[in-house]
C-alpha positions as CSV (number, residue, x, y, z in Angstrom):
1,X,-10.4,-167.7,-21.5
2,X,-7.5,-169.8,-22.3
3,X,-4.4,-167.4,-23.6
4,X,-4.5,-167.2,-27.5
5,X,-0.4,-166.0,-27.3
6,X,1.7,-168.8,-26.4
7,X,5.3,-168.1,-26.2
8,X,7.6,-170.3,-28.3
9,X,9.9,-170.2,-30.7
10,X,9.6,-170.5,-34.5
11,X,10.1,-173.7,-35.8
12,X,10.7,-174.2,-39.7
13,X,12.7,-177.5,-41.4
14,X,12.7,-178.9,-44.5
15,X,11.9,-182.4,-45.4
16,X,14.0,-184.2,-47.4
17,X,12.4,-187.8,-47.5
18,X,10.1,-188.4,-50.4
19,X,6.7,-187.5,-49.3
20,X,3.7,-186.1,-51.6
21,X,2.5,-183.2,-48.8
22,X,-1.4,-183.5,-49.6
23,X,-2.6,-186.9,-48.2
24,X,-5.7,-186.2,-50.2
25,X,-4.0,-186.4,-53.0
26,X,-3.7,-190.2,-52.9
27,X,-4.5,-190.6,-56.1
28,X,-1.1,-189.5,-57.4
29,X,0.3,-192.4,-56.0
30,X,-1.7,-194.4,-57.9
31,X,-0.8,-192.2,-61.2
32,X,2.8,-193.0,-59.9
33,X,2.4,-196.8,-60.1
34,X,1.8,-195.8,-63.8
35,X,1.5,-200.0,-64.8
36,X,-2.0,-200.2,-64.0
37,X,-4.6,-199.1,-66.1
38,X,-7.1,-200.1,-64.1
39,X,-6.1,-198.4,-61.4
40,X,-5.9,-195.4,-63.5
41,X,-9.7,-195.8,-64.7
42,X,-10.9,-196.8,-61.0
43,X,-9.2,-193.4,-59.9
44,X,-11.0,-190.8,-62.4
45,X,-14.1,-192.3,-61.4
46,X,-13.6,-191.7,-57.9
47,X,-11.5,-188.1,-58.3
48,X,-14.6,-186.9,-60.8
49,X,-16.5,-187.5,-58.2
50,X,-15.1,-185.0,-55.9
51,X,-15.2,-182.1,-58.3
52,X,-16.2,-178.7,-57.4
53,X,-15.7,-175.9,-59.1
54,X,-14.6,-172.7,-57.0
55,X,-16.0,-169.5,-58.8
56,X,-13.7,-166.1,-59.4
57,X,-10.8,-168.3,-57.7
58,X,-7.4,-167.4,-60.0
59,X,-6.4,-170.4,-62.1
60,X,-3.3,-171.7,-63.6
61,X,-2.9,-174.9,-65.7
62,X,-0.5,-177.5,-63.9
63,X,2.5,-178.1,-66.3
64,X,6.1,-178.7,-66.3
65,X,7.3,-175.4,-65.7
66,X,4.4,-173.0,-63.6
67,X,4.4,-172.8,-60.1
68,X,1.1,-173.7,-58.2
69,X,-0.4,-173.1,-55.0
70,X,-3.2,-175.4,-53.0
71,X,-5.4,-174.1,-50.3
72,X,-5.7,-177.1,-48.1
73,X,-8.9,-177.3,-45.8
74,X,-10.2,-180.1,-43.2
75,X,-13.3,-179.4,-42.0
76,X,-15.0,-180.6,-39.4
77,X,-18.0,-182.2,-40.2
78,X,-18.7,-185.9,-39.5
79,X,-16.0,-186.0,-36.9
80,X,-16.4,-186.9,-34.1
81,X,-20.3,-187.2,-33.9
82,X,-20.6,-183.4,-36.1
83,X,-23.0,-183.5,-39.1
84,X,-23.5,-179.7,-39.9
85,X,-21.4,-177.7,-42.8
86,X,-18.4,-176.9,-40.9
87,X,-15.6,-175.2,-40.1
88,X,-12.1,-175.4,-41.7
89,X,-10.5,-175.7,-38.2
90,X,-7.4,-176.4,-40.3
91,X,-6.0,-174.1,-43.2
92,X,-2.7,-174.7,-45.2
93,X,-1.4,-172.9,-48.1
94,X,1.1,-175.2,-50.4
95,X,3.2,-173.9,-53.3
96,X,4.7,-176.3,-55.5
97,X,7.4,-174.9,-58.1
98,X,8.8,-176.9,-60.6
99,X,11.5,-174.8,-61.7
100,X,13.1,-174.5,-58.1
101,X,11.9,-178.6,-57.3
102,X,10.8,-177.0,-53.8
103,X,7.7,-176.9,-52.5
104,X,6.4,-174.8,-49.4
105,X,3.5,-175.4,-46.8
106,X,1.9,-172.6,-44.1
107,X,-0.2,-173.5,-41.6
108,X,-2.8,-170.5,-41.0
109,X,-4.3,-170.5,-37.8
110,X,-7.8,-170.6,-37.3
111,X,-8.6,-168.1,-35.0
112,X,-6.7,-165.2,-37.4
113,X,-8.1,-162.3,-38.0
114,X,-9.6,-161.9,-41.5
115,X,-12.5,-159.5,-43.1
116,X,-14.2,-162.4,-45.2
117,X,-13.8,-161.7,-48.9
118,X,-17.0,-160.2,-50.7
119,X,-18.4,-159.0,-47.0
120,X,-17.7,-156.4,-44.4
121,X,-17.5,-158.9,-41.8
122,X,-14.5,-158.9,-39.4
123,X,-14.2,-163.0,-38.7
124,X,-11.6,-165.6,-37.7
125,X,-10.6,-167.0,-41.3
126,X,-11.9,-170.4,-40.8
127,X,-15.1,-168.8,-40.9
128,X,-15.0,-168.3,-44.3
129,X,-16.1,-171.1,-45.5
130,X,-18.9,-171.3,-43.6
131,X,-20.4,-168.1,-44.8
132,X,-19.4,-168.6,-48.9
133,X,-17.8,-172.3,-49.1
134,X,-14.6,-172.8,-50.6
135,X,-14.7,-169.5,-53.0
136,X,-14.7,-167.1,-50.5
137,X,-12.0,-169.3,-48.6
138,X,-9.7,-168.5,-51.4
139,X,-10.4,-165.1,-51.8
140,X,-9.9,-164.0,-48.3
141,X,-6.5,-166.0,-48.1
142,X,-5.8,-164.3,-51.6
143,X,-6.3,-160.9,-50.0
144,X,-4.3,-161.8,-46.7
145,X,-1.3,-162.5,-47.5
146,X,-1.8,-161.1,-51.8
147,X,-0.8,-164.7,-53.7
148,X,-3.0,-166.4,-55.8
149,X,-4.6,-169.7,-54.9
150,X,-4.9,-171.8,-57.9
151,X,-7.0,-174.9,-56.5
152,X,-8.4,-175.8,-53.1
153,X,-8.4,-179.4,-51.7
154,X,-11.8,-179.3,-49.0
155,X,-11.1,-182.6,-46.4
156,X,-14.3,-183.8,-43.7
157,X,-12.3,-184.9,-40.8
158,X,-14.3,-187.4,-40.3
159,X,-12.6,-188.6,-43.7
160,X,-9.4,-189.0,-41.8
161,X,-10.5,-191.1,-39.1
162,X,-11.7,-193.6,-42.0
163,X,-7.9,-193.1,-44.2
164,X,-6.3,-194.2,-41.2
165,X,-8.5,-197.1,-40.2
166,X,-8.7,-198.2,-44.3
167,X,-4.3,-198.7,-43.5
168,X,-3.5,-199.9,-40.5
169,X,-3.1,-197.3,-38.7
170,X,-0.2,-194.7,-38.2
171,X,3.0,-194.7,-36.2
172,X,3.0,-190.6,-34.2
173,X,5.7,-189.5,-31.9
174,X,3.2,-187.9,-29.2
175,X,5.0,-184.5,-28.4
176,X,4.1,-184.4,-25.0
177,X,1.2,-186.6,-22.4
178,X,-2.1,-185.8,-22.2
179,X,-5.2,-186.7,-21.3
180,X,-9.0,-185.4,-23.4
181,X,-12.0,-185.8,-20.6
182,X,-14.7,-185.3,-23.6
183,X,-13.4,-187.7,-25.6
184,X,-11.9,-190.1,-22.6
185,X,-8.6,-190.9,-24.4
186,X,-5.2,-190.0,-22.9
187,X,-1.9,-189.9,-25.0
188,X,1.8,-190.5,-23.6
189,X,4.7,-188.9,-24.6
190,X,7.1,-191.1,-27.1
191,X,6.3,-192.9,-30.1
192,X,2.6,-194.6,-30.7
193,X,0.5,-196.7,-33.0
194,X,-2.8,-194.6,-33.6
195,X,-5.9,-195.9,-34.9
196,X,-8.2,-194.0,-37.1
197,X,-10.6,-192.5,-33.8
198,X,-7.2,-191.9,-32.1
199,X,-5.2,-190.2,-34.8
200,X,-8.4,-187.5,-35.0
201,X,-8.1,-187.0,-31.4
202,X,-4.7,-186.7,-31.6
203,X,-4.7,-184.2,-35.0
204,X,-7.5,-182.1,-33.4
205,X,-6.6,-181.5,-29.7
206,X,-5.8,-177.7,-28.8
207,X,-6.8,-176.5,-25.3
208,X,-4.3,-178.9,-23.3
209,X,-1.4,-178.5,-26.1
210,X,1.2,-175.4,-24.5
211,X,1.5,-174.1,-27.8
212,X,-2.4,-173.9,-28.3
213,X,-2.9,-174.3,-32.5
214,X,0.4,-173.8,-33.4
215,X,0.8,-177.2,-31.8
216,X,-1.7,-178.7,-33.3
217,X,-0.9,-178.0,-36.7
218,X,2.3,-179.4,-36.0
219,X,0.5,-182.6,-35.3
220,X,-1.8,-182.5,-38.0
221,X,1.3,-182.0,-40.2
222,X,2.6,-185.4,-38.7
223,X,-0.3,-187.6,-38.9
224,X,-0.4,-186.3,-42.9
225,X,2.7,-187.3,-43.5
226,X,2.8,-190.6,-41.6
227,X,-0.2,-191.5,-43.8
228,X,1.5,-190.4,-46.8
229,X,4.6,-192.6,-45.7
230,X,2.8,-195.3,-45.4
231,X,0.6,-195.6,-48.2
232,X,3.7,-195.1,-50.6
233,X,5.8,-197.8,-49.4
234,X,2.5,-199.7,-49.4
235,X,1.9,-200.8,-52.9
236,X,-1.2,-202.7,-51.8
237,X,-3.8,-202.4,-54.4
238,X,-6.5,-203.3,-52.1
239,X,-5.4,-200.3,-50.0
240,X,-5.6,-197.7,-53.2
241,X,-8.9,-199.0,-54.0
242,X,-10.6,-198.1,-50.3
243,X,-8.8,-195.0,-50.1
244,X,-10.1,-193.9,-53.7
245,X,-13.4,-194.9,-52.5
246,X,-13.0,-192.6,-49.4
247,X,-11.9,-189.7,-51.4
248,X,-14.7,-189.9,-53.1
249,X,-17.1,-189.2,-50.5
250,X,-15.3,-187.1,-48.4
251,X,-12.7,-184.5,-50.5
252,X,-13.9,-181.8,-52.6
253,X,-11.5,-180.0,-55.1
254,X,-11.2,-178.1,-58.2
255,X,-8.5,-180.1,-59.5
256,X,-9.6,-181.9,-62.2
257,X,-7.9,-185.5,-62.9
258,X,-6.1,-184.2,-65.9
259,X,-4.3,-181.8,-63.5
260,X,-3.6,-184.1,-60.6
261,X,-2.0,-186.5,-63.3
262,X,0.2,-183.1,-64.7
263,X,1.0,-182.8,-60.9
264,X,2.2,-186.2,-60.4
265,X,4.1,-186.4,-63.4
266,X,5.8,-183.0,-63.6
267,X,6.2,-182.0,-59.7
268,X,7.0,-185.1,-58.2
269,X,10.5,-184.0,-57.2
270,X,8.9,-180.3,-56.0
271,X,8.3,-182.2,-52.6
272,X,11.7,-183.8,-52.0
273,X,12.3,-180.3,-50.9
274,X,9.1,-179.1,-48.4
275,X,9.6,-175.7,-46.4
276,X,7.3,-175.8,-43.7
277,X,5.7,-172.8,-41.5
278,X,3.1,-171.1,-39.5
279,X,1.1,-167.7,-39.8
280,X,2.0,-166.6,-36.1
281,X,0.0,-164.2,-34.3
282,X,-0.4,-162.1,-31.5
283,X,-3.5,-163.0,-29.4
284,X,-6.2,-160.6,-28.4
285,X,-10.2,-159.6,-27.8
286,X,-12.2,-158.3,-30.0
287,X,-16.4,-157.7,-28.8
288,X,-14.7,-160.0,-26.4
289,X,-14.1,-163.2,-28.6
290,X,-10.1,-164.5,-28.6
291,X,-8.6,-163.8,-32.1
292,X,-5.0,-164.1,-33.4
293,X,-3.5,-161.0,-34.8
294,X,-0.8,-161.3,-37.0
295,X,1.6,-158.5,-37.1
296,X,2.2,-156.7,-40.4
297,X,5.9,-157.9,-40.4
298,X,4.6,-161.4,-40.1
299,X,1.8,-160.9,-43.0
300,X,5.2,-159.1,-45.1
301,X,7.5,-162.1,-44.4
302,X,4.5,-164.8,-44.9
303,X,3.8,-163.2,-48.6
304,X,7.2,-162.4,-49.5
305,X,8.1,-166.4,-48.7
306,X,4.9,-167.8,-50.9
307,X,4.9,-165.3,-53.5
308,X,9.0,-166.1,-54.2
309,X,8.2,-170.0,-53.8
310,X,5.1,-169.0,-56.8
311,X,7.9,-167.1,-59.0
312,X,6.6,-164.2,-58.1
313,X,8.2,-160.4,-57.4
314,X,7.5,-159.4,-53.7
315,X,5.1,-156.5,-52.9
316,X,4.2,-154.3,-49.9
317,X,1.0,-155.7,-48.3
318,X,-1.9,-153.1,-48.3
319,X,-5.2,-154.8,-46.8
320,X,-7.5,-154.7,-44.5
321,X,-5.2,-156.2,-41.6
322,X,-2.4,-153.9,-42.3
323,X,-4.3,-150.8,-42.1
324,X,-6.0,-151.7,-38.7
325,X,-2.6,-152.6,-37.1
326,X,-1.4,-149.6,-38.0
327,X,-4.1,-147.4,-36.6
328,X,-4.2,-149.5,-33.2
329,X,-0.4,-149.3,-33.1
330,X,-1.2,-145.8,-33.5
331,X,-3.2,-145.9,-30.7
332,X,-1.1,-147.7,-27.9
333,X,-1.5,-151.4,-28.9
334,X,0.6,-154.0,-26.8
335,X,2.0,-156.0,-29.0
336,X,4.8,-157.7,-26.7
337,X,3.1,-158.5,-23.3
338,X,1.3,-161.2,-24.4
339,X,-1.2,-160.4,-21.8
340,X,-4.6,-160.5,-24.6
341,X,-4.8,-156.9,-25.3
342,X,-8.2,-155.3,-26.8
343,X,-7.7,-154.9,-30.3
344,X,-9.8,-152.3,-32.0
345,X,-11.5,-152.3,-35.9
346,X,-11.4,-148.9,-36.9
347,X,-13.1,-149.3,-40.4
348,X,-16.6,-148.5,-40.2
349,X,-17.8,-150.5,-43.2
350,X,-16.8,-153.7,-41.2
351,X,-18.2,-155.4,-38.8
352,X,-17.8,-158.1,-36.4
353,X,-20.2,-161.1,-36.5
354,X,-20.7,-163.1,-33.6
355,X,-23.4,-165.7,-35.3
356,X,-20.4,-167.3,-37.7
357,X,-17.2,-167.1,-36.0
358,X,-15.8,-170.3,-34.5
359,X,-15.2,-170.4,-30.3
């Protein structure tokens, strides 16, 4: 197996151009334009469309003055010739405070090592939407890293493919060249014009990126932003009105439009400011399967950075994750080698599935 602990140094900037961080929140762009009550009408119908509730998740009503946070999930289904339920092969938590007009965004791997909330199953995280949908999603990042998760945004990949088609297409800088034998498409290094089929491939590739999926998130994080560029420079009302169709048909949230309206309208200078980082971990076997293990220092610094972008006082993490690093630490764990280490679960009342988690 491929190593599941590449070596490379943190990268975390801030983004100081204008940008609304959730391209599947399109729709506030149409709020924004504010002189069209049409458009306004057209996007309720569509955004009603898309609602699902997520039961036991915390809540908070957007205002001018709260904090909020947004699990963002893209899930593979309808990519890329996949028509099952999926797996939420991409996983970002956003916090947007008013008060501090900052707004943050972590990337959590998908191969991290969870116990799926309301189970005894030891998974990889983006499991969990698989085996209880976009509840137990929340939950289980709610008990990782102890925030809350107000609402969840659900994406199908194959959604994006269509965004990027419905406007022209999206200027990338492609980090590196490389060339995808399944797919037959090859990428160069330097700047390129992606179509919709392209810009997937380009958002989803892992295996030949050095940095594994810490360098893909990286790239999903561009292609988002690049669409987000471009649609608010746009202006085009045909544009709003296919991408209002597309949301329709392939986002799910629990924002209702009220909400994304109070978003637009109260946090729109949160994401002049955007911090962005990764959940790193370390990578190991467990029955055998590649997982990423985050260390309890990460899981402490990861909380302490979203619960202070929430408002919120920091508190020592004790879960599931910290105990079992601390007993295999206890027990001779190599941490530092990088060399895929066997990492035990010492609590008996879990257990690790092999018929859910992702390869």
């Amino acid at each position: 197996m491929q190593s599941q602990n590449p070596k490379h140094s943190a990268h975390k900037h801030r983004s100081k151009k204008r940008t609304f961080i959730l391209w599947t929140l399109f729709i506030l762009v149409v709020a924004l334009g504010g002189s069209a009550a049409y458009a306004a009408y057209q996007a309720k119908s569509s955004i009603d469309k898309t609602f699902s509730a997520a039961h036991g998740a915390s809540t908070a009503k957007v205002s001018n003055s709260k904090p909020v946070s947004i699990l963002l999930m893209g899930t593979d289904t309808g990519a890329l010739g996949r028509t099952d339920k999926g797996r939420t092969d991409t996983i970002m938590v956003v916090t947007i405070n008013p008060k501090t007009k900052k707004a943050t965004m972590v990337s959590i791997p998908r191969d991290t090592l969870v116990k799926i909330a309301g189970t005894n199953d030891t998974e990889k995280i983006n499991a969990a939407y698989t085996i209880g949908g976009a509840s137990t999603s929340m939950r289980t990042v709610e008990n990782l890293l102890n925030i809350p998760i107000n609402y969840y945004v659900l994406i199908n990949m194959g959604g994006l493919e269509k965004v990027v088609n419905a406007i022209g297409g999206v200027n990338v800088n492609v980090p590196f060249s490389w060339s995808d034998s399944h797919i037959h498409m090859s990428f160069k290094k330097g700047k390129a014009h992606l179509n919709g089929k392209q810009a997937l491939a380009f958002a989803r590739m892992r295996y030949e990126d050095p940095n594994g999926d810490y360098g893909r998130q990286k790239r999903q994080q561009q292609v988002i932003q690049q669409i987000v560029k471009k649609v608010t420079r746009s202006g085009n009302v045909t544009m709003y009105e296919k991408l209002l169709k597309l949301m329709s048909s392939n986002m799910k949230t629990n924002m209702a439009f009220n909400d994304m309206i109070s978003l637009a309208e109260n946090d729109k200078d949160s994401v002049k400011d955007v911090k962005k980082s990764s959940l790193k971990g370390v990578g190991a076997y467990i029955d055998s399967q590649s997982f990423q293990v985050p260390t309890t220092k990460t899981l402490q610094s990861t909380s302490d950075l979203l619960r202070t972008s929430l408002g919120l006082n920091q508190k020592t993490l004790n879960n599931f994750n910290t105990k079992e690093n601390t007993q295999n630490t206890q027990n001779n764990f190599d941490w530092k080698s990088g060399n895929n280490p066997v990492y035990t679960i010492y609590d008996n009342n879990s257990s690790s599935s092999q018929t859910t988690t992702a390869q």
